[in-house]
PDB file of the backbone (N, CA, C, O) and the ligand in Angstrom, with CONECT records:
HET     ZN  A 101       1
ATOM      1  N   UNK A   1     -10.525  -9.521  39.438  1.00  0.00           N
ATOM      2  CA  UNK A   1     -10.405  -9.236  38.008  1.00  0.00           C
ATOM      3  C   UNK A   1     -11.034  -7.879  37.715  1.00  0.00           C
ATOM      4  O   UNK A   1     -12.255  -7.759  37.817  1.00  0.00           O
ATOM      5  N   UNK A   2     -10.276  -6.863  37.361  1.00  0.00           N
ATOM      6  CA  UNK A   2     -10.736  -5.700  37.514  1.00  0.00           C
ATOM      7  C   UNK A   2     -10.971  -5.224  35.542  1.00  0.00           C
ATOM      8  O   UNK A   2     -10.592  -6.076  34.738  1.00  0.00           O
ATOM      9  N   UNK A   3     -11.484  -4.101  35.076  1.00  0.00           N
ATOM     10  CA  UNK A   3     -11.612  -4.061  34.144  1.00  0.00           C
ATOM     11  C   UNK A   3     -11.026  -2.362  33.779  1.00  0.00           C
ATOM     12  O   UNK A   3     -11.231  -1.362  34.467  1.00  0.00           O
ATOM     13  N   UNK A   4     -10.017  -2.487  32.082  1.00  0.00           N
ATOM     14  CA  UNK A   4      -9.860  -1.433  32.136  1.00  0.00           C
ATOM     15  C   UNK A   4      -9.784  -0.518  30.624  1.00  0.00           C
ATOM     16  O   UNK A   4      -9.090  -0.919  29.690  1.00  0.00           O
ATOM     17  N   UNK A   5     -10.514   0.616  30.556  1.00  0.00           N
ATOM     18  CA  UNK A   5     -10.687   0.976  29.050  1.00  0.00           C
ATOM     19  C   UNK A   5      -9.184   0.776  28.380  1.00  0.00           C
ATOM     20  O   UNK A   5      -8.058   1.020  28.813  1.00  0.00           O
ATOM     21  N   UNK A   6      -9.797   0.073  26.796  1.00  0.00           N
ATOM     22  CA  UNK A   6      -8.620   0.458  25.945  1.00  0.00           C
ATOM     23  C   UNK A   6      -8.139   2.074  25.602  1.00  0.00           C
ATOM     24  O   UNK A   6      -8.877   3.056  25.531  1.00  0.00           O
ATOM     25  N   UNK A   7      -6.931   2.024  25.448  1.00  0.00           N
ATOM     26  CA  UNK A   7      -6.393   3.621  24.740  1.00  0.00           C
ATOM     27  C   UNK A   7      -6.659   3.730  23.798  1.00  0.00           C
ATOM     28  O   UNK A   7      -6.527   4.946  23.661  1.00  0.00           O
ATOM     29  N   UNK A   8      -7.079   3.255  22.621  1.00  0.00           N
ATOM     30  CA  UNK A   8      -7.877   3.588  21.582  1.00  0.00           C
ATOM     31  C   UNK A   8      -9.164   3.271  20.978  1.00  0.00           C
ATOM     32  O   UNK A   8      -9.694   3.943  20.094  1.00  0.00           O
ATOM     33  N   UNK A   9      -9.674   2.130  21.540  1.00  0.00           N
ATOM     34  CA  UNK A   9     -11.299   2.373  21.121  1.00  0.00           C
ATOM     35  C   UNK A   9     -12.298   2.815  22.628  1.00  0.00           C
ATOM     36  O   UNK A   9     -13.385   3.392  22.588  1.00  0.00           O
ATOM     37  N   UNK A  10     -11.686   2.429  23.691  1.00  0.00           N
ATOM     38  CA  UNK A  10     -11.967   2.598  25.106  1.00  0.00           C
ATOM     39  C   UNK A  10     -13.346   1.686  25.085  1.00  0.00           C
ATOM     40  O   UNK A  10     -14.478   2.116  25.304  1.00  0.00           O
ATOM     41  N   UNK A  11     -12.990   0.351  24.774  1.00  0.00           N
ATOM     42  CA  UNK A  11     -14.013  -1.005  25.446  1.00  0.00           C
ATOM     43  C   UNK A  11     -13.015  -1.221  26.694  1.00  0.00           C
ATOM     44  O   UNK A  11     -11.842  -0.918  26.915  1.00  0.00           O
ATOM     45  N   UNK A  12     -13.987  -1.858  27.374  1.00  0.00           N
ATOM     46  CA  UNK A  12     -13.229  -2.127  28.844  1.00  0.00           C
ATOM     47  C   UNK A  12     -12.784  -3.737  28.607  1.00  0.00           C
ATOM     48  O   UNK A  12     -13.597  -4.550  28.168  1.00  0.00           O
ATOM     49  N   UNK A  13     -11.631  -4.041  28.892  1.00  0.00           N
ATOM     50  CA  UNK A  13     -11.071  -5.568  28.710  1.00  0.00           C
ATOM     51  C   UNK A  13     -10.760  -5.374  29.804  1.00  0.00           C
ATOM     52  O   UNK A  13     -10.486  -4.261  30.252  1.00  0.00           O
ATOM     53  N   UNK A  14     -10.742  -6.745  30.623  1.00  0.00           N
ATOM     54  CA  UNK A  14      -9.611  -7.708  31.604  1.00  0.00           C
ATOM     55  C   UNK A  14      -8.352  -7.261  31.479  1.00  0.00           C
ATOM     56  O   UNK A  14      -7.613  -7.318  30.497  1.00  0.00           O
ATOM     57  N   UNK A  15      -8.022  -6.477  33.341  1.00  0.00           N
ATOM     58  CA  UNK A  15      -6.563  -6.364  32.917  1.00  0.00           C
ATOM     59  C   UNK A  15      -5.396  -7.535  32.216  1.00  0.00           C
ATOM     60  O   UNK A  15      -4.244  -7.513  31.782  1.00  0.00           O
ATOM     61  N   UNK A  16      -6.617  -8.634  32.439  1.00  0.00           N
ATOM     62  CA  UNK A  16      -5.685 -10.013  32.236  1.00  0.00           C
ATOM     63  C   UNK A  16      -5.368 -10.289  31.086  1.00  0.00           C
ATOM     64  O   UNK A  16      -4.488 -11.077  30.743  1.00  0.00           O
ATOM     65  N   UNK A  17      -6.244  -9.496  30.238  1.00  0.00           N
ATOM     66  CA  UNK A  17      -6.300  -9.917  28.661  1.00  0.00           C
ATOM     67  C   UNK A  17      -5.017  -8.892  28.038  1.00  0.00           C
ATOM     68  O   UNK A  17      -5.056  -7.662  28.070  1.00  0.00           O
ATOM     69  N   UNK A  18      -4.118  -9.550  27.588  1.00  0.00           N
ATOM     70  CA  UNK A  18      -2.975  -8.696  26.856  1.00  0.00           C
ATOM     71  C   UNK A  18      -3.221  -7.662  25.875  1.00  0.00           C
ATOM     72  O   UNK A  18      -2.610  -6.593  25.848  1.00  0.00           O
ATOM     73  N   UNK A  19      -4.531  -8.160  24.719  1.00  0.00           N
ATOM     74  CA  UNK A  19      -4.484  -7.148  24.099  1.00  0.00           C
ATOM     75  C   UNK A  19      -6.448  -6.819  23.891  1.00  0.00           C
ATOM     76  O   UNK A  19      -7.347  -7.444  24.453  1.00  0.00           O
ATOM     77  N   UNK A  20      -6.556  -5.920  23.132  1.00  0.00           N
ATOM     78  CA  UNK A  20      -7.959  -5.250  23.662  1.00  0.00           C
ATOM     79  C   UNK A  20      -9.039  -6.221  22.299  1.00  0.00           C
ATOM     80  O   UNK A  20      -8.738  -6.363  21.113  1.00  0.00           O
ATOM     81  N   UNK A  21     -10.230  -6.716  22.980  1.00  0.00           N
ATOM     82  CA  UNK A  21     -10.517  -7.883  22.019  1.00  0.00           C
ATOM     83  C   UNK A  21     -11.427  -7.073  20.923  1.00  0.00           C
ATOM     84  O   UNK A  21     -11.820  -7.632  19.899  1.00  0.00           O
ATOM     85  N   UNK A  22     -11.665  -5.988  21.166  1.00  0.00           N
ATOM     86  CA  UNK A  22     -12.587  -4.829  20.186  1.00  0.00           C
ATOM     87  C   UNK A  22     -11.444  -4.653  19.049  1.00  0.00           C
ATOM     88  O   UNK A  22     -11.661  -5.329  18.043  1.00  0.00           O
ATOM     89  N   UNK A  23     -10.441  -3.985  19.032  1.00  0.00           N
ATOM     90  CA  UNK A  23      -9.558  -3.598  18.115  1.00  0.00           C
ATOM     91  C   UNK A  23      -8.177  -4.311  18.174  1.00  0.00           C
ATOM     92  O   UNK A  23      -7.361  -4.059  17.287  1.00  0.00           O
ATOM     93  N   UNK A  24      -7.799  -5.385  19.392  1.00  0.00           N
ATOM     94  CA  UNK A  24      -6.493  -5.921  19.478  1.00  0.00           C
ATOM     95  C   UNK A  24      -5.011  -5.285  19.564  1.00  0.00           C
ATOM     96  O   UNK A  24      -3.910  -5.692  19.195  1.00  0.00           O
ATOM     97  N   UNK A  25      -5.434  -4.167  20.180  1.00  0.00           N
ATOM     98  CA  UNK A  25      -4.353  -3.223  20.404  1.00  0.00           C
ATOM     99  C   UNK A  25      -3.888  -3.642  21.962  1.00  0.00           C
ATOM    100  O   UNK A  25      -4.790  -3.439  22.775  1.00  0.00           O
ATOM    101  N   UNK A  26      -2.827  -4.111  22.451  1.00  0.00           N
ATOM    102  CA  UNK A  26      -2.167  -4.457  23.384  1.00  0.00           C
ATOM    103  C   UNK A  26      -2.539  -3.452  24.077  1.00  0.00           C
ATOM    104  O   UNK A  26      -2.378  -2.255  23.840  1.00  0.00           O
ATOM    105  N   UNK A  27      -3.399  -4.318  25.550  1.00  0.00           N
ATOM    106  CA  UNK A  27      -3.480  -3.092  26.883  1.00  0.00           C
ATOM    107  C   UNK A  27      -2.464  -2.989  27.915  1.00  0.00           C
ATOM    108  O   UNK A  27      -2.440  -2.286  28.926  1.00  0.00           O
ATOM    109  N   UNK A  28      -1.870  -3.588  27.590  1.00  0.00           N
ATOM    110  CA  UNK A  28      -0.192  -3.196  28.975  1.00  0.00           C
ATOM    111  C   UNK A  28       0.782  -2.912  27.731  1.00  0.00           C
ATOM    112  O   UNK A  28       1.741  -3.661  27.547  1.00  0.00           O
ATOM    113  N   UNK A  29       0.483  -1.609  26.710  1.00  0.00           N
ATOM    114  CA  UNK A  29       1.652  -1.254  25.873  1.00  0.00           C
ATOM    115  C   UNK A  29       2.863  -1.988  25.699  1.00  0.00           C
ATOM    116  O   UNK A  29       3.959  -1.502  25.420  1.00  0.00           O
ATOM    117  N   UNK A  30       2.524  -3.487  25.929  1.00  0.00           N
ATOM    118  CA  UNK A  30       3.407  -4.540  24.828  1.00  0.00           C
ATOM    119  C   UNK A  30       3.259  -4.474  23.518  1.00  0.00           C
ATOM    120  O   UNK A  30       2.278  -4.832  22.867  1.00  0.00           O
ATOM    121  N   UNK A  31       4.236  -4.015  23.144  1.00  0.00           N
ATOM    122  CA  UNK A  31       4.345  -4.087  21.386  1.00  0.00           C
ATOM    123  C   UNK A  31       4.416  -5.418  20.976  1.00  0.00           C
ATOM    124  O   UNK A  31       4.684  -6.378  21.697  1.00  0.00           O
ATOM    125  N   UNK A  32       4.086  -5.433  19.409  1.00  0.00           N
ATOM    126  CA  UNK A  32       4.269  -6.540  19.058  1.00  0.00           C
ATOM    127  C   UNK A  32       5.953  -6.574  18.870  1.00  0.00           C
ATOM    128  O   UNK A  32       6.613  -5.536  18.900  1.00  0.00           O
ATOM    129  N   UNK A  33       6.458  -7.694  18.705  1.00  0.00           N
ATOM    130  CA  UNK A  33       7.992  -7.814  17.792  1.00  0.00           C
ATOM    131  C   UNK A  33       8.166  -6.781  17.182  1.00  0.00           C
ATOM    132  O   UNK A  33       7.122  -6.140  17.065  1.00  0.00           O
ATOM    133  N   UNK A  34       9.093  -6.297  16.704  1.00  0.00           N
ATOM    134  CA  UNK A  34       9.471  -4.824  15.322  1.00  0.00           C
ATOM    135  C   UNK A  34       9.503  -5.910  14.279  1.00  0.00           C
ATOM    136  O   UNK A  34       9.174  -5.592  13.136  1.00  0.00           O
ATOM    137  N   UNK A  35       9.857  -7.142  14.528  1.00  0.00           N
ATOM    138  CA  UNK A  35      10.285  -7.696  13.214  1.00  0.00           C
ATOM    139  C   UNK A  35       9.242  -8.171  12.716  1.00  0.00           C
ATOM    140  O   UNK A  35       9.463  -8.879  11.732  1.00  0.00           O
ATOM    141  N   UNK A  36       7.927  -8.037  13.075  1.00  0.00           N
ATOM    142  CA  UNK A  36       6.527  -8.269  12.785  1.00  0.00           C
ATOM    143  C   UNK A  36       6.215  -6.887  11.570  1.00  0.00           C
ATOM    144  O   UNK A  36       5.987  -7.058  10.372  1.00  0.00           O
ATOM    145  N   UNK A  37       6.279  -5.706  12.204  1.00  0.00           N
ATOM    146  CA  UNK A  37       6.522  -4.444  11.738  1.00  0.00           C
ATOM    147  C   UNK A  37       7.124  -4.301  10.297  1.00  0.00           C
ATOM    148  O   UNK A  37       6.660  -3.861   9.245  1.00  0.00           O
ATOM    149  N   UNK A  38       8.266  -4.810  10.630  1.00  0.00           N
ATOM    150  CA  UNK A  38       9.401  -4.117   9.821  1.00  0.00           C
ATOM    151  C   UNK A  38       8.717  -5.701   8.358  1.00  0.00           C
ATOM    152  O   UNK A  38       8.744  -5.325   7.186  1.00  0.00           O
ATOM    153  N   UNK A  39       8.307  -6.925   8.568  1.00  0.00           N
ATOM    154  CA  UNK A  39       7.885  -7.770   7.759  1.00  0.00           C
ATOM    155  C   UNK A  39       6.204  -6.994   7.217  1.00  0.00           C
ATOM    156  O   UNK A  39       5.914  -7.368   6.081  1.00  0.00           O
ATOM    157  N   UNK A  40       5.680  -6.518   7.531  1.00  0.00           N
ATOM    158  CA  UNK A  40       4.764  -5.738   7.838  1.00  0.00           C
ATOM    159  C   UNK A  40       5.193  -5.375   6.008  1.00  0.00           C
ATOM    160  O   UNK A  40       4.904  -5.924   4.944  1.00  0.00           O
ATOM    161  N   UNK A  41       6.071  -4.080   6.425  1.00  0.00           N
ATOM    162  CA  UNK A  41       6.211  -2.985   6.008  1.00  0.00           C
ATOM    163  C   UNK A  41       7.067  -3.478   4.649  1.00  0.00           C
ATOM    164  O   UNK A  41       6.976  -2.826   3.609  1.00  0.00           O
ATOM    165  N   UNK A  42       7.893  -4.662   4.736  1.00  0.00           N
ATOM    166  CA  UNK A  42       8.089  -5.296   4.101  1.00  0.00           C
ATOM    167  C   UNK A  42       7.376  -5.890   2.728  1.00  0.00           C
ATOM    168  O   UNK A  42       7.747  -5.986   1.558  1.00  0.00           O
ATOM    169  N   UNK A  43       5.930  -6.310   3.588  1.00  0.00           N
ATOM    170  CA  UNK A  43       5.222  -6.926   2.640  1.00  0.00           C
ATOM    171  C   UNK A  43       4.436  -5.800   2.005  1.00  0.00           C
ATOM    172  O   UNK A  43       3.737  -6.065   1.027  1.00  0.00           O
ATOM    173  N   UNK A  44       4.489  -4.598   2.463  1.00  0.00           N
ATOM    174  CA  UNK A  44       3.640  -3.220   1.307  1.00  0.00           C
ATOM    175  C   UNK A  44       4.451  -2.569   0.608  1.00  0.00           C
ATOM    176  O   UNK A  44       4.044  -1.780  -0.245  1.00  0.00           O
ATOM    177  N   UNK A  45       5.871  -2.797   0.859  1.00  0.00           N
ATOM    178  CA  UNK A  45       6.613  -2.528  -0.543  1.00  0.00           C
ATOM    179  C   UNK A  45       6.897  -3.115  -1.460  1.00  0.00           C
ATOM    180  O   UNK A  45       7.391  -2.585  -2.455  1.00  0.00           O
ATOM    181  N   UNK A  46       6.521  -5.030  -1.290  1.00  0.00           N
ATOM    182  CA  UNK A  46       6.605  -5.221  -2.430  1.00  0.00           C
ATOM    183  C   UNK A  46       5.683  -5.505  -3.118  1.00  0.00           C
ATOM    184  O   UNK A  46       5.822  -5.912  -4.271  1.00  0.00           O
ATOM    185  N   UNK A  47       4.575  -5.347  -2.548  1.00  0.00           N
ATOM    186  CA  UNK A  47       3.362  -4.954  -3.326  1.00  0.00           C
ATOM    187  C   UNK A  47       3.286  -3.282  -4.229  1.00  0.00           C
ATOM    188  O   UNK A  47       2.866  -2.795  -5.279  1.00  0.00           O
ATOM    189  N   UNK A  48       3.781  -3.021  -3.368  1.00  0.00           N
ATOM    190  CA  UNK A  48       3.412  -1.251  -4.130  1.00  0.00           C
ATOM    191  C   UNK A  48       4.351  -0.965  -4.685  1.00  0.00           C
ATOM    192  O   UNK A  48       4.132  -0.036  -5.462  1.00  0.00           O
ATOM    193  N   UNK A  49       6.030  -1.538  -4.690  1.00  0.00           N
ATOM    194  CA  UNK A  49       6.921  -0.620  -6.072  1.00  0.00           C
ATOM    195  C   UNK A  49       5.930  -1.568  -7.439  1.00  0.00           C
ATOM    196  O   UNK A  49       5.245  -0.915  -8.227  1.00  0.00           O
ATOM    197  N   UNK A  50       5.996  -2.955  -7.524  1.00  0.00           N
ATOM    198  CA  UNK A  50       5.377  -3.202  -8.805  1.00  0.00           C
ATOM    199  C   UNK A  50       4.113  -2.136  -9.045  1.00  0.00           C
ATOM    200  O   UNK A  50       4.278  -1.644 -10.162  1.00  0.00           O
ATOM    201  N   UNK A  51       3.345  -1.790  -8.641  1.00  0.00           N
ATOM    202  CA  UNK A  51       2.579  -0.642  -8.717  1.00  0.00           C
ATOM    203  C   UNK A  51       2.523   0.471  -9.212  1.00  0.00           C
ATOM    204  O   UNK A  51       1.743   0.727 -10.128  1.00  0.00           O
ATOM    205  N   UNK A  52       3.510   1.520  -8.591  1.00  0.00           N
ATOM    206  CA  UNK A  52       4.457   2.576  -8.575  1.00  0.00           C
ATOM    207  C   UNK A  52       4.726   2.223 -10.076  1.00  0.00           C
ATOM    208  O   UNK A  52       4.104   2.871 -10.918  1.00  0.00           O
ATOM    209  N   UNK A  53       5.522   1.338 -10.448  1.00  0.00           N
ATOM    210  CA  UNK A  53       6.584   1.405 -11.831  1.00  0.00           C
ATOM    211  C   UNK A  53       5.245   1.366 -12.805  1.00  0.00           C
ATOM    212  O   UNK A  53       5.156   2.285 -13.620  1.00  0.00           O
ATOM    213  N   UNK A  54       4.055   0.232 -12.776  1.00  0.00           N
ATOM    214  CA  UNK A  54       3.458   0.553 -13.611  1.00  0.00           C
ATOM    215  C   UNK A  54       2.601   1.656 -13.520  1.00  0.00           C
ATOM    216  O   UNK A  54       1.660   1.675 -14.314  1.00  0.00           O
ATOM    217  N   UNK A  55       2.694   2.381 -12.897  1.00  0.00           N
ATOM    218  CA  UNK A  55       1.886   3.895 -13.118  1.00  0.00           C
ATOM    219  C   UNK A  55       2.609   5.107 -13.649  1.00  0.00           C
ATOM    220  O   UNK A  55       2.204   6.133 -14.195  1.00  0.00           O
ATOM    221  N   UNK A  56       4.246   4.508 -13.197  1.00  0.00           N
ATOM    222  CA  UNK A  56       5.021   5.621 -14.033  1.00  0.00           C
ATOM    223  C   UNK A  56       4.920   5.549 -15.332  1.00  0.00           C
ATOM    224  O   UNK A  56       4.643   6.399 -16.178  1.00  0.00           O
ATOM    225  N   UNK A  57       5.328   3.776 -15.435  1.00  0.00           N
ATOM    226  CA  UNK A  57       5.372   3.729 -17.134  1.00  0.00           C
ATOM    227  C   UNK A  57       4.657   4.127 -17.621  1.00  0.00           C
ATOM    228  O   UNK A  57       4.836   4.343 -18.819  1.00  0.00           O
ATOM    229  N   UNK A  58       3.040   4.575 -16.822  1.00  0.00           N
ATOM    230  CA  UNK A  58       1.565   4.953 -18.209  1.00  0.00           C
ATOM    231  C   UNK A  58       1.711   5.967 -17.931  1.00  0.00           C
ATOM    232  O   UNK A  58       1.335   6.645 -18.887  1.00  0.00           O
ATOM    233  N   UNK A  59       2.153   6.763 -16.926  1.00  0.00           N
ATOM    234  CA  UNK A  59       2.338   8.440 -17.160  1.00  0.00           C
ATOM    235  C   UNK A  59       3.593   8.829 -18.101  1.00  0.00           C
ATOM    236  O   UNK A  59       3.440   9.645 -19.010  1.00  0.00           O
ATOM    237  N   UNK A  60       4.671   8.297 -17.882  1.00  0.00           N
ATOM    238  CA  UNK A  60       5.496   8.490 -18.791  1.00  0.00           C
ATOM    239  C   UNK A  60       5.731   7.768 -20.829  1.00  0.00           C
ATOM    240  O   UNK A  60       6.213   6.711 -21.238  1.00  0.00           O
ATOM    241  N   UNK A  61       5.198   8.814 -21.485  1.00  0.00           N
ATOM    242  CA  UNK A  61       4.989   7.821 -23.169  1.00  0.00           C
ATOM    243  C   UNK A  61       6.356   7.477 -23.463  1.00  0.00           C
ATOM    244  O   UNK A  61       7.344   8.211 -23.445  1.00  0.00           O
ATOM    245  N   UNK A  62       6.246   5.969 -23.801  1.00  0.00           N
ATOM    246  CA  UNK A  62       7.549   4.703 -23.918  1.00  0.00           C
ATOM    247  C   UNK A  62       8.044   5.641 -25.575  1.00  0.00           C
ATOM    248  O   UNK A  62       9.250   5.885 -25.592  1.00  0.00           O
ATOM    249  N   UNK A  63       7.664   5.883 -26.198  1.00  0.00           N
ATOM    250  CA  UNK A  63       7.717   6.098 -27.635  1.00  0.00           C
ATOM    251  C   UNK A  63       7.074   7.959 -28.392  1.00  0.00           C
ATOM    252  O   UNK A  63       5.883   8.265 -28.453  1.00  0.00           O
ATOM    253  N   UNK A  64       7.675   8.433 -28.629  1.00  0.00           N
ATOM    254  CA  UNK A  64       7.241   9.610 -28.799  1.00  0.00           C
ATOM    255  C   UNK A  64       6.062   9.485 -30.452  1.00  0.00           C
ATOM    256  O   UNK A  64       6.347   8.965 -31.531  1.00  0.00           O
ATOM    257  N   UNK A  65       4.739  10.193 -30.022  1.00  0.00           N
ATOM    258  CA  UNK A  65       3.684  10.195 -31.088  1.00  0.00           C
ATOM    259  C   UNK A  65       4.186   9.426 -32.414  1.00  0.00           C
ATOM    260  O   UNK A  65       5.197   9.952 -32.881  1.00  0.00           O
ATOM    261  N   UNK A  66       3.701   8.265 -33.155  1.00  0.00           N
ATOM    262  CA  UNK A  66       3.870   7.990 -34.277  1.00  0.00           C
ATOM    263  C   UNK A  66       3.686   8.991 -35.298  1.00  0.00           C
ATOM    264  O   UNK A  66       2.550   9.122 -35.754  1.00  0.00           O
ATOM    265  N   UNK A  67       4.645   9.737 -35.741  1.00  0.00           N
ATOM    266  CA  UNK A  67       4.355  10.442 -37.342  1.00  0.00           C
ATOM    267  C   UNK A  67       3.723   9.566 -38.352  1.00  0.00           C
ATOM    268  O   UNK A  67       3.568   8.361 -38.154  1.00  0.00           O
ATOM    269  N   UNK A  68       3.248  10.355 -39.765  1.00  0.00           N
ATOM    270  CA  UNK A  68       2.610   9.189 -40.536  1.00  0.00           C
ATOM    271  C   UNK A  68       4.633   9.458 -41.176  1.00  0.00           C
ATOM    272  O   UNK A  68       5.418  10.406 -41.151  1.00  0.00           O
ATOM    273  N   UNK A  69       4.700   7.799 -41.735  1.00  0.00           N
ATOM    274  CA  UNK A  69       5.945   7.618 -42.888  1.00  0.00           C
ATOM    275  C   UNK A  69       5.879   8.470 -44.238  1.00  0.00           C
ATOM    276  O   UNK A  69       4.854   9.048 -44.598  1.00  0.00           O
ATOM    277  N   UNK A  70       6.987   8.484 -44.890  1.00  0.00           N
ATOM    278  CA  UNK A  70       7.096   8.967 -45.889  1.00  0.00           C
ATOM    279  C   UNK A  70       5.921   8.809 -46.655  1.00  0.00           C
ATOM    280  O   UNK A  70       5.057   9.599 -47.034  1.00  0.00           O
ATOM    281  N   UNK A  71       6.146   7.265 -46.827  1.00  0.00           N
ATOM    282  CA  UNK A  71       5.546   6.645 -47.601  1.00  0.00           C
ATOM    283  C   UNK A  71       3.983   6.716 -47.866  1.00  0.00           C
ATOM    284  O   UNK A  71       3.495   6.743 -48.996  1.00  0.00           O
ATOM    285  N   UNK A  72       3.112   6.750 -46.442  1.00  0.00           N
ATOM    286  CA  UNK A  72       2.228   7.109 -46.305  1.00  0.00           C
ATOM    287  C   UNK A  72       1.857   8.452 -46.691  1.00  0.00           C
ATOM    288  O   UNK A  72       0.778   8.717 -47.221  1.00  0.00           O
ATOM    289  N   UNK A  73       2.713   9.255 -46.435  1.00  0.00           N
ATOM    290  CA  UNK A  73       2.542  10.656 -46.670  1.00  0.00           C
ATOM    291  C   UNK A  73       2.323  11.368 -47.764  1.00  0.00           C
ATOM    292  O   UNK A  73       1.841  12.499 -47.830  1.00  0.00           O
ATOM    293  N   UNK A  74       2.886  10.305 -49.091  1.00  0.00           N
ATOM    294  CA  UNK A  74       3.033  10.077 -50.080  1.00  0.00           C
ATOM    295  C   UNK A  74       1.600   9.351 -50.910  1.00  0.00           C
ATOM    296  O   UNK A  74       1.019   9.678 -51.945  1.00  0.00           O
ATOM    297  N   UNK A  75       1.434   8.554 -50.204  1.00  0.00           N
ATOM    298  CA  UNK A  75      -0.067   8.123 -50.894  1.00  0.00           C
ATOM    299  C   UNK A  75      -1.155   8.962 -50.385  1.00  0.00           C
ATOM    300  O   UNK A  75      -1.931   9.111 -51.330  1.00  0.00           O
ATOM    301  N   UNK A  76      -1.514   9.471 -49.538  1.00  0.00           N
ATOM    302  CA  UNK A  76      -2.110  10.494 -49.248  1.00  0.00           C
ATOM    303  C   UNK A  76      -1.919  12.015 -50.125  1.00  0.00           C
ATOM    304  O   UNK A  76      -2.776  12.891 -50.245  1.00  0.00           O
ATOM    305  N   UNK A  77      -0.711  12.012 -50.605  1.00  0.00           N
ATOM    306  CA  UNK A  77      -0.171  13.386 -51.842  1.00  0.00           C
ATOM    307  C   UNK A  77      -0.424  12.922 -52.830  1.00  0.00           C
ATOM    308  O   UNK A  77      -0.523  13.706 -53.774  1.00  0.00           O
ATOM    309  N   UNK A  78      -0.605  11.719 -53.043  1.00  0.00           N
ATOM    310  CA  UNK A  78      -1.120  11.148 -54.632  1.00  0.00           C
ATOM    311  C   UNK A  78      -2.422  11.336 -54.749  1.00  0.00           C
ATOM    312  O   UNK A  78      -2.712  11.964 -55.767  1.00  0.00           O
ATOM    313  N   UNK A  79      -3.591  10.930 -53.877  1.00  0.00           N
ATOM    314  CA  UNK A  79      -4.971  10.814 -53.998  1.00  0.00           C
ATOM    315  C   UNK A  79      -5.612  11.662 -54.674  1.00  0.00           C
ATOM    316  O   UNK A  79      -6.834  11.567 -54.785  1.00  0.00           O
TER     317      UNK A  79
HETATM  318 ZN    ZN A 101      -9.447  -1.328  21.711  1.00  0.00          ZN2+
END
């Protein structure tokens, strides 16, 4: 049983051990599935467009500045 640094944190694991037990990065460059990945990547977009939209909506104003009404404008010219 020989021992061999990981490629990215470089702890030494068991060649036997598939992936590295410091950071869990596969030491015989077995990937995981893509469809792990691609669900992955999946699950941070649909977290982040709801996100996205509400940050546009508060950067972008729904309604342009309320003017005062006539009417108002009017009791204020009376006073
Ligand atoms: Zn590692």
């Amino acid at each position: 049983m020989a021992l061999e640094p990981c490629r990215v944190c470089g702890t030494l694991n068991s060649t036997e051990s598939e992936i590295c037990l410091s950071c869990e990065f596969p030491t015989k460059g077995r990937r995981r599935p893509a469809i792990f990945q691609w669900a992955a990547v999946g699950v941070v977009m649909i977290l982040a467009i709801p996100l996205f939209m509400v940050l546009f909506h508060q950067v972008k104003p729904k309604s342009p500045p309320q003017l005062p009404t006539s009417s108002s404008a009017q009791r204020i010219l009376n006073r």
